[in-house]
C-alpha positions in Angstrom: 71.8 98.8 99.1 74.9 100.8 99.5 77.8 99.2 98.0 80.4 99.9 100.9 77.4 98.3 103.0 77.2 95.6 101.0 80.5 94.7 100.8 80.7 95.2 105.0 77.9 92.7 105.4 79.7 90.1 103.2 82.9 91.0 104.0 83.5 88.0 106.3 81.9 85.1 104.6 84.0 83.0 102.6 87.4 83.4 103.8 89.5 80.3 104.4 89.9 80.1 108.2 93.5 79.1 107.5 94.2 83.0 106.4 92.5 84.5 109.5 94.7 86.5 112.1 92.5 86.8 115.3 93.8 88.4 117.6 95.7 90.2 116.0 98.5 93.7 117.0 100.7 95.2 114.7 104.1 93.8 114.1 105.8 96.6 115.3 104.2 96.5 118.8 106.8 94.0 119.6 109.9 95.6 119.1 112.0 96.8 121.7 114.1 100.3 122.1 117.2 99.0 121.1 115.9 97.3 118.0 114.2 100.5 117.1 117.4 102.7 117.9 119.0 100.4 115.6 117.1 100.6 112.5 116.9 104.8 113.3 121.0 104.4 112.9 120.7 102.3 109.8 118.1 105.0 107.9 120.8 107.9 108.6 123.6 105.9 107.6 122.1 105.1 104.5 121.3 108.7 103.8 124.4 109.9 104.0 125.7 107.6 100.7 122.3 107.1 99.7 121.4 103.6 98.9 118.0 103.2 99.8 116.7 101.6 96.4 118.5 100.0 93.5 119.4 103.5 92.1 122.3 103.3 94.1 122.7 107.1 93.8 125.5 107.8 96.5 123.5 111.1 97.1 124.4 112.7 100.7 120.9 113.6 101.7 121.8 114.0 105.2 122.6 117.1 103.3 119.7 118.0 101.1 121.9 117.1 98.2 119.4 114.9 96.0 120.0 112.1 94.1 118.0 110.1 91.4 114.8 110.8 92.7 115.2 114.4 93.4 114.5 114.1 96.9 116.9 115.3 99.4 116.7 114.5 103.8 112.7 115.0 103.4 110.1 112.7 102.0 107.6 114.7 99.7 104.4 114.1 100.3 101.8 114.7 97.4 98.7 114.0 99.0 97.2 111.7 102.2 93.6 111.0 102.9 91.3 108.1 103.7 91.5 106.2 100.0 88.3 104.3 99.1 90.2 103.1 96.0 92.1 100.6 97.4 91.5 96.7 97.0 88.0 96.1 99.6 90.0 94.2 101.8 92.6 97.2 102.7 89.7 99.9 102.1 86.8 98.7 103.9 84.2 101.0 105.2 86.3 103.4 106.9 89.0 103.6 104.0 93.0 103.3 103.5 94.8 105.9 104.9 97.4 106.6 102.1 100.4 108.7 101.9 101.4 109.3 98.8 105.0 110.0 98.4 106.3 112.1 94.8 109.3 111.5 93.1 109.2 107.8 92.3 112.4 106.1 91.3 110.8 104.0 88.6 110.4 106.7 85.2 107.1 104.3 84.0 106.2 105.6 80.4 102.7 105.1 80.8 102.4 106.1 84.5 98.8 107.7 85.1 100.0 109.7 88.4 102.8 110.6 86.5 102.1 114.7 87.6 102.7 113.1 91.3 105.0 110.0 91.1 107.4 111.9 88.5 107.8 115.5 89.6 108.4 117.6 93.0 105.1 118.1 94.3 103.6 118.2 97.3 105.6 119.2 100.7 108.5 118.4 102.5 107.7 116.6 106.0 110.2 115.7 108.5 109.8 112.6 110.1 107.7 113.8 113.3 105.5 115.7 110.8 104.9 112.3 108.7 104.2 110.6 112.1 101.7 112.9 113.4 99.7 112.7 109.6 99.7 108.9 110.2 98.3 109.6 113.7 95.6 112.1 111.9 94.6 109.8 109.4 94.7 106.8 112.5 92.3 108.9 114.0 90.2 109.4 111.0 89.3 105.9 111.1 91.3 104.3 108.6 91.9 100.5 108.8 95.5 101.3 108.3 98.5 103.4 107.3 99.4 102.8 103.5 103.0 104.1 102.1 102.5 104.5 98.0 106.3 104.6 96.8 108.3 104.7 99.7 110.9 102.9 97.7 112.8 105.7 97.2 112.1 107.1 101.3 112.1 104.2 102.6 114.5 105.5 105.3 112.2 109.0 106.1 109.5 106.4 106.1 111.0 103.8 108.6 111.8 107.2 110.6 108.3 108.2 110.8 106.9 104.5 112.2 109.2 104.9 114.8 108.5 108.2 115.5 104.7 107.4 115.8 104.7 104.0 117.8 105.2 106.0 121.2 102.9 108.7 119.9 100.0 106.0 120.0 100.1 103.7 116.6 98.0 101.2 116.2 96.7 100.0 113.1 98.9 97.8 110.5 101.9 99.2 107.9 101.4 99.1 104.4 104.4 99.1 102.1 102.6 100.1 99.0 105.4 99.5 96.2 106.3 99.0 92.6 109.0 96.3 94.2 111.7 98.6 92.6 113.1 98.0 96.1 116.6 97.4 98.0 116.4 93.8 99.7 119.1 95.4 102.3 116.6 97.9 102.9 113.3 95.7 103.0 115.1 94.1 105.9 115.3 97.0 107.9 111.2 96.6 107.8 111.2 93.2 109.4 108.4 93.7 112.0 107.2 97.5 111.4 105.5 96.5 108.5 102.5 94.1 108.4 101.5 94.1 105.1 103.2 94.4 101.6 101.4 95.5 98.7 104.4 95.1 95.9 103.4 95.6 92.1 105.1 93.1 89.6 104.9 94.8 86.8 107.7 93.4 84.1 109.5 89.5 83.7 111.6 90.9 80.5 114.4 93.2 81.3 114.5 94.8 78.0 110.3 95.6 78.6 111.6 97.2 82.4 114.1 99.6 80.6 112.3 100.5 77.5 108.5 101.6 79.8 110.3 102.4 83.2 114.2 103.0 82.4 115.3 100.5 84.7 116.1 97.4 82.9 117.5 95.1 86.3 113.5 95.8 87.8 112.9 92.1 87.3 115.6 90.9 89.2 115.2 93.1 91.9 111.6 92.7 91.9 111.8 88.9 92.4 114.2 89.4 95.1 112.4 91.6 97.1 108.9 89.7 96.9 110.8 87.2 98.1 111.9 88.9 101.2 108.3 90.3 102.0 107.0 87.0 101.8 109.8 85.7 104.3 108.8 88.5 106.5 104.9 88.7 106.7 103.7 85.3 104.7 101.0 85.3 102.7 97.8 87.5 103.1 95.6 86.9 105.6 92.9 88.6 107.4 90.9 89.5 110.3 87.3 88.0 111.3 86.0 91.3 109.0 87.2 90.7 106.2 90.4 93.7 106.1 93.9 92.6 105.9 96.1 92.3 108.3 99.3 90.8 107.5 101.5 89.2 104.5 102.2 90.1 101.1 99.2 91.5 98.3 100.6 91.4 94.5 99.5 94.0 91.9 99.7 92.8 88.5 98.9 95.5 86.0 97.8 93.7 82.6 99.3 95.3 79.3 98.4 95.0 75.8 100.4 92.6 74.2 102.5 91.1 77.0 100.5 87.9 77.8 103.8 86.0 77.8 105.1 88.4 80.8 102.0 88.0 82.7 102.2 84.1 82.6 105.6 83.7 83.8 104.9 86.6 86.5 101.8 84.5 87.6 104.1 80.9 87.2 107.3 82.0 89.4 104.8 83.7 92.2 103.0 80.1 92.1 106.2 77.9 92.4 108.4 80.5 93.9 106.5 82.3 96.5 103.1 80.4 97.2 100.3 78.9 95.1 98.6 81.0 98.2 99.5 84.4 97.0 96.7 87.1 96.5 97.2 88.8 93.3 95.2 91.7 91.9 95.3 91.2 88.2 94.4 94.3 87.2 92.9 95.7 83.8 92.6 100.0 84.7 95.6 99.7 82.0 95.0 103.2 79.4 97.7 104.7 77.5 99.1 107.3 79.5 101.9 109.9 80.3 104.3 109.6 76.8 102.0 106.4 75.6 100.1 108.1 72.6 102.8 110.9 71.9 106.3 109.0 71.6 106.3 106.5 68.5 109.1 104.3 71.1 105.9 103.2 73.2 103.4 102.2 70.1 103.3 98.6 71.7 101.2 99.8 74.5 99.6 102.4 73.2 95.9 100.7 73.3 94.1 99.5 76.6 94.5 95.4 77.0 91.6 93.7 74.7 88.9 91.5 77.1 90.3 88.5 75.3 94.0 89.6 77.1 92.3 90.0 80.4 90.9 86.6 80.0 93.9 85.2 79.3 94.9 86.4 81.9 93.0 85.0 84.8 93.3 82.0 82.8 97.4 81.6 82.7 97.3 82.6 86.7 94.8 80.2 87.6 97.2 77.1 85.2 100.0 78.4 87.2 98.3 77.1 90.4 97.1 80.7 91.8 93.5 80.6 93.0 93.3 83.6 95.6 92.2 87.0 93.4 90.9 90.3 94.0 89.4 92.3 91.3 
């Protein structure tokens, strides 16, 4: 049997009626005019002293003058098609459709997409350009609209919801992140985003500034998980199976750095919810400078089977039970 068709036929069974959403319309269908107007003022104002993400830049990119992230009053987008990558339950038969944004503000060592996330390609697109791609890939089928690293955007990106919603929007927001993020910001997504995909990748500052040059990532990354669980709860679904609303964590599992993993998986149990969906994930491979600079030697190896088993294993003593391999 075909594996998508497989998956579609199965897709429903199982899943704890508490974490079904049915009906269901996208958050942002409820907002008014003046709420929208509102957050359209707030993503100019905070381009002209940027301070969209933690960098903290002061870049005027109402300007094209660009800051940290070498991006200036246009978000860069590498690539967008229907992704069949994705975790089932955001992927389904008829795929993701993801916008991949360049120019990360995280500098992650081992970073496999580090020819996209890391340099300036792709092109420019204004905000009513970005809106009518997410009406393209909305009409493509896609189950819904999926930002990769709008951290650094996140205003051109809350510009382009808005833009679309009159344009005929209709399918759920997903805030694809590293959780490098602004909680100032974040709030300016309160009800245009449905669903937060965060990764959580480091508990140690000192392992955040050596592999991604940004040593208060843990901090900031516990803050804003926080706020997207305030916002949007935990994950739940609709009657098929494909997500609909709340918060999905990535956790990607590194050789060596059991102990990080553990407390990641404890504070998401007693912090946020013993509910949360994580994706532990083990695509780990050395990457980028991981194999070339002698700084990185820790993690230059993929994670052993007996890691990955430890992990599962120190998320489900933390209390977590909801995964997604």
């Amino acid at each position: 049997m075909n594996f998508f068709l497989q998956d579609m036929e199965t897709a429903g069974e199982g899943i704890d009626p508490r974490f079904v959403v049915d009906p269901f319309e996208p958050a942002y269908m409820k907002l008014d005019d003046d709420t929208l107007t509102a957050r359209l003022g707030w993503a100019h104002e905070s381009l002209r002293e940027c301070h969209a993400c933690p960098r903290m830049c002061g870049a005027d990119r109402m300007q094209r003058e660009e800051g940290y992230c070498h991006t200036g009053r246009y978000a860069r987008v590498a690539s967008a098609f229907p992704h069949f990558g994705e975790e089932w339950c955001l992927r389904g038969m008829r795929g993701s459709g993801t916008i991949f944004f360049s120019c990360c503000n995280l500098r992650c060592v081992f970073c496999q997409n580090a020819d996209i996330s890391q340099q300036r390609t792709g092109a420019e697109y204004p905000p009513d350009m970005l809106s009518d791609l997410m009406l393209e890939l909305q009409q493509a089928g896609c189950h819904n609209i999926n930002f990769v690293t709008p951290e650094h955007v996140a205003p051109q990106t809350l510009e382009a919801i808005v833009a679309a919603i009159p344009k005929g929007l209709k399918v759920p927001i997903v805030y694809n992140t590293s959780a490098y993020d602004s909680v100032d910001t974040l709030r300016q997504f309160d009800g245009l985003v449905d669903i937060y995909m965060p990764d959580f990748k480091f508990w140690n500052s000192e392992s955040a500034a050596l592999y991604s040059k940004a040593p208060d990532y843990p901090e900031y990354a516990r803050d804003a998980i926080r706020e997207m669980h305030r916002q949007t709860g935990v994950l739940r679904f609709g009657p098929d199976g494909i997500a609909r609303r709340g918060v999905l964590v990535r956790h990607l599992v590194m050789p060596g750095m059991l102990e990080e993993s553990a407390a990641i998986f404890e504070w998401l149990a007693q912090e946020i919810s013993p509910d949360t969906f994580v994706n532990i994930m083990a695509q780990y491979r050395p990457a980028n400078h991981v194999g070339r600079d002698p700084r990185y030697g820790g993690i230059a190896r993929r994670p052993s089977s007996k890691e990955l088993d430890a992990a599962y294993d120190a998320a489900r003593r933390a209390g977590l039970w909801r995964f997604d391999k």
